[in-house]
N, C-alpha and C positions, 0 to 999 in steps of 0.2 A: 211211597218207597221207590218208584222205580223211576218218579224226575230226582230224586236225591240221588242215584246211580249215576243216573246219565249227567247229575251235574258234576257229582266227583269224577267223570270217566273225561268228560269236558275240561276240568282244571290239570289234571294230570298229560292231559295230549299234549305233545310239543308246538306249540304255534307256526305255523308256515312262515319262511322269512325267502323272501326274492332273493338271491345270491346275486342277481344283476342289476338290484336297485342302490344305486348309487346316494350318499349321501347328500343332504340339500346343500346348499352352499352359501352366502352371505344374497340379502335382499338385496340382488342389480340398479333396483330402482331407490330405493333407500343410500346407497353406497352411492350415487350419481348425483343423490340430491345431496347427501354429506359433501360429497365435492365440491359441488356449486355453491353453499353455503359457503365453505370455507373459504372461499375467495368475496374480496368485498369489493364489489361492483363500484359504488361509487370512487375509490380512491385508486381502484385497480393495485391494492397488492394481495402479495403473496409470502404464505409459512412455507421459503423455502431456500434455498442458499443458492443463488445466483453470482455468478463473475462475469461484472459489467464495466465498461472503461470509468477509469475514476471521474471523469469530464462532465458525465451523465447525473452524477451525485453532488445534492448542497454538499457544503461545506461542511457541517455539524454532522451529515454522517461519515465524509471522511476522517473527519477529525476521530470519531466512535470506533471507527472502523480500527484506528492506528492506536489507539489508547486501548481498545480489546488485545490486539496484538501484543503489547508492552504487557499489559498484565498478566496475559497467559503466558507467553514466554518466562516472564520473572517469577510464576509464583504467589501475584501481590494482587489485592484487589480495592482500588484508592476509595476513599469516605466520599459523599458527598462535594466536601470542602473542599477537597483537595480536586476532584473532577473542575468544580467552578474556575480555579486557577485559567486552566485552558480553555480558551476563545477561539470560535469557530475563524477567526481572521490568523491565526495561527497557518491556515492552510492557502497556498495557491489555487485559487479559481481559475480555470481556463475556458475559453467557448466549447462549445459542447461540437461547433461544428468543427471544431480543431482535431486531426488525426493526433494518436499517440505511438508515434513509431518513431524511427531514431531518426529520420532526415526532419522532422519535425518540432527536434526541441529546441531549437534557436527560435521558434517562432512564438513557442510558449515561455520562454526567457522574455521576450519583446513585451509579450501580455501583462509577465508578472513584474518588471522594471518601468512598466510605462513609459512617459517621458522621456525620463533620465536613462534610457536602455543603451545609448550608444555612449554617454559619459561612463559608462557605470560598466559595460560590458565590451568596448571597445578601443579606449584612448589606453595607447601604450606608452606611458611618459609616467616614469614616480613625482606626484606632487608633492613636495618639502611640506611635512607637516600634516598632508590630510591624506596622503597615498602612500604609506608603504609597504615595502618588497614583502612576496609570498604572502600575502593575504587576500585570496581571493572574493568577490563577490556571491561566487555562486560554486555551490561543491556537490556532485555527481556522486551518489557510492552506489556501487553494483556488487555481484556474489563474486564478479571474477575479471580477469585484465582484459577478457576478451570482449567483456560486456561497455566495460569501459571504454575501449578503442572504440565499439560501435555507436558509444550513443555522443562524443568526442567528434565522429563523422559529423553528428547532425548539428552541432556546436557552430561547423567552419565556418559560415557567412559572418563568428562575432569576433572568432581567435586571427584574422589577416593582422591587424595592428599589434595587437597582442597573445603570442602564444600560450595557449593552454599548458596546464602541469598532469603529466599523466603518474598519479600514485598509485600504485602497485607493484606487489615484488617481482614478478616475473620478467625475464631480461632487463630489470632496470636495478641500479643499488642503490641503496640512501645516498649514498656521496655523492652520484648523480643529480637526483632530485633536491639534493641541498641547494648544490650548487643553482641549479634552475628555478629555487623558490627565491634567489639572489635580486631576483629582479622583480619588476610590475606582473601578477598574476591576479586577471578576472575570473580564470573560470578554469576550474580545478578537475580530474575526476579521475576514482580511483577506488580501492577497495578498500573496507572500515581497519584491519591490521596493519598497514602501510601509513593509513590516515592518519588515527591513530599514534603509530609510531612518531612521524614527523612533525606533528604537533607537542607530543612529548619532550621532542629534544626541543625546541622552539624555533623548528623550520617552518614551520607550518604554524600561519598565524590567523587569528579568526575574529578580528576586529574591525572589516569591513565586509564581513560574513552576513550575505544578507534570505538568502533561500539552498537550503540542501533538497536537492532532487535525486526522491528515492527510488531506485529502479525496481519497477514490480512484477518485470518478464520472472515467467516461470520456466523452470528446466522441463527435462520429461518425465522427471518425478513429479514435478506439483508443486516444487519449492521456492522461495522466493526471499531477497535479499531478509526479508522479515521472520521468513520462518526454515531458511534451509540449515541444518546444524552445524555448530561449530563458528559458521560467517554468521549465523544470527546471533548468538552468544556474546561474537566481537563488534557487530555492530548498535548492541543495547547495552555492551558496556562503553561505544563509543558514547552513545547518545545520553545516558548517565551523567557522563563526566565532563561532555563539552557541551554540547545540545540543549537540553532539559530545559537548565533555567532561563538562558535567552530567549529560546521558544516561548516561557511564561511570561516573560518580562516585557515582551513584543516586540522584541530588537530580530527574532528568525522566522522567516516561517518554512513549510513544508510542503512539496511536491511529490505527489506520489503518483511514480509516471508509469502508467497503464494500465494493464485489468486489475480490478480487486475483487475479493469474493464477499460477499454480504450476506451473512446469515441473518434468517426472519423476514421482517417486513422489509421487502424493496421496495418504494418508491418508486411508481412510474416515472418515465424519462420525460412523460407531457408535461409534468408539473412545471412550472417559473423556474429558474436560474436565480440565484445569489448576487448579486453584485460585486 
């Protein structure tokens, strides 16, 4: 009788509890090793979104990079079949040891014209028949005029022979520009509503349209010709309506000039280069 007391007097007692014992917290050593796992040694990537200059990426994930972009901005998400359509040659390769800042894109225009980059990017003379007026080679679109001016700097060494057309509404008006698309234009740049525009009225011609160089500088929001609102709206309705199917066709390809951001597996920058 009197251990059955002391056992019920024993389940009734309030249990002592440390008021300064602190809860356990996730296993250090487990959690360190979940880390290290997670990263794959041999190929060196990583589950995480990095912005790396586009120069450092084959081709195939630019191409991924800019087709994720299109999709989410629109809405849409393509079948298989229709991904195949687009070919990683779709996109401008540059040397990896090549800067991407604005006194430098003449030099990535050279890479991606080879050859023919002084025919093609320099002779100011309309050829009867195989050269006419306001149809550039090569077209620049940025978020804004100012972007434009700046990466137009880096242009100079191609525009001496033949001056550039700067498209954008800000101190300039279509009549202007009309008038300036009147003659031999290699090398264009400007913002996608202006573009746009001047291709609509048929100032703006795109028949010896052979690379669009997308500007990928971000403001200090984070935004970028691709995904800043309202200029992204008009630049994937440019791309839509001019763009699209010559990009498929393999009559254009695509420049995407500077940082991009890469969700998931990044690729080390050791790996080989693209051709």
């Amino acid at each position: 009788m009197v251990s059955s007391k002391k056992q019920d007097q024993n389940q009734n007692k309030p249990s002592f509890q440390n008021p300064n014992k602190l809860p356990l917290g996730p296993n250090r050593v487990k959690t360190r090793k979940k880390k290290k796992d997670s990263e794959t040694d041999g190929t060196k990537t990583k589950k995480e979104s990095k912005v790396i200059p586009s120069t450092n990426l084959p081709a195939s994930q630019q191409l991924s990079f800019f087709l994720n972009c299109f999709q989410s901005s629109n809405g849409i998400k393509f079948s298989p079949l229709e991904l195949e359509s687009f070919k990683d040659s779709c996109i401008v390769k540059s040397p990896k040891d090549l800067k991407q800042d604005a006194d430098s894109l003449h030099e990535h225009m050279k890479v991606a014209f080879g050859k023919s980059w002084k025919a093609e990017l320099c002779e100011g003379q309309i050829s009867e028949g195989k050269i006419d007026a306001g149809n550039p080679a090569v077209l620049v679109i940025s978020t804004s005029a100012l972007r434009a001016l700046e990466l137009l700097r880096g242009l100079r060494p191609l525009t001496k022979g033949c001056r550039a057309a700067k498209l954008f509404a800000k101190h300039m008006k279509v009549e202007e520009q009309v008038g300036m698309l009147k003659t031999r234009v290699n090398i264009a740049s400007g913002t996608p509503s202006r573009i746009k525009k001047l291709i609509d009225i048929d100032a703006l011609g795109l028949s010896r349209l052979a690379v669009i160089v997308l500007d990928m500088h971000t403001d200090t929001k984070g935004y970028s010709l691709l995904t800043l609102p309202q200029v992204s709206n008009e630049f994937w309705d440019l791309y839509k309506t001019h763009f699209e199917q010559p990009l498929i066709q393999g009559d254009l390809r695509i420049c995407l000039y500077g940082p991009i951001s890469c969700a998931g597996e990044v690729k080390s920058t050791d790996e080989p280069q693209e051709d």
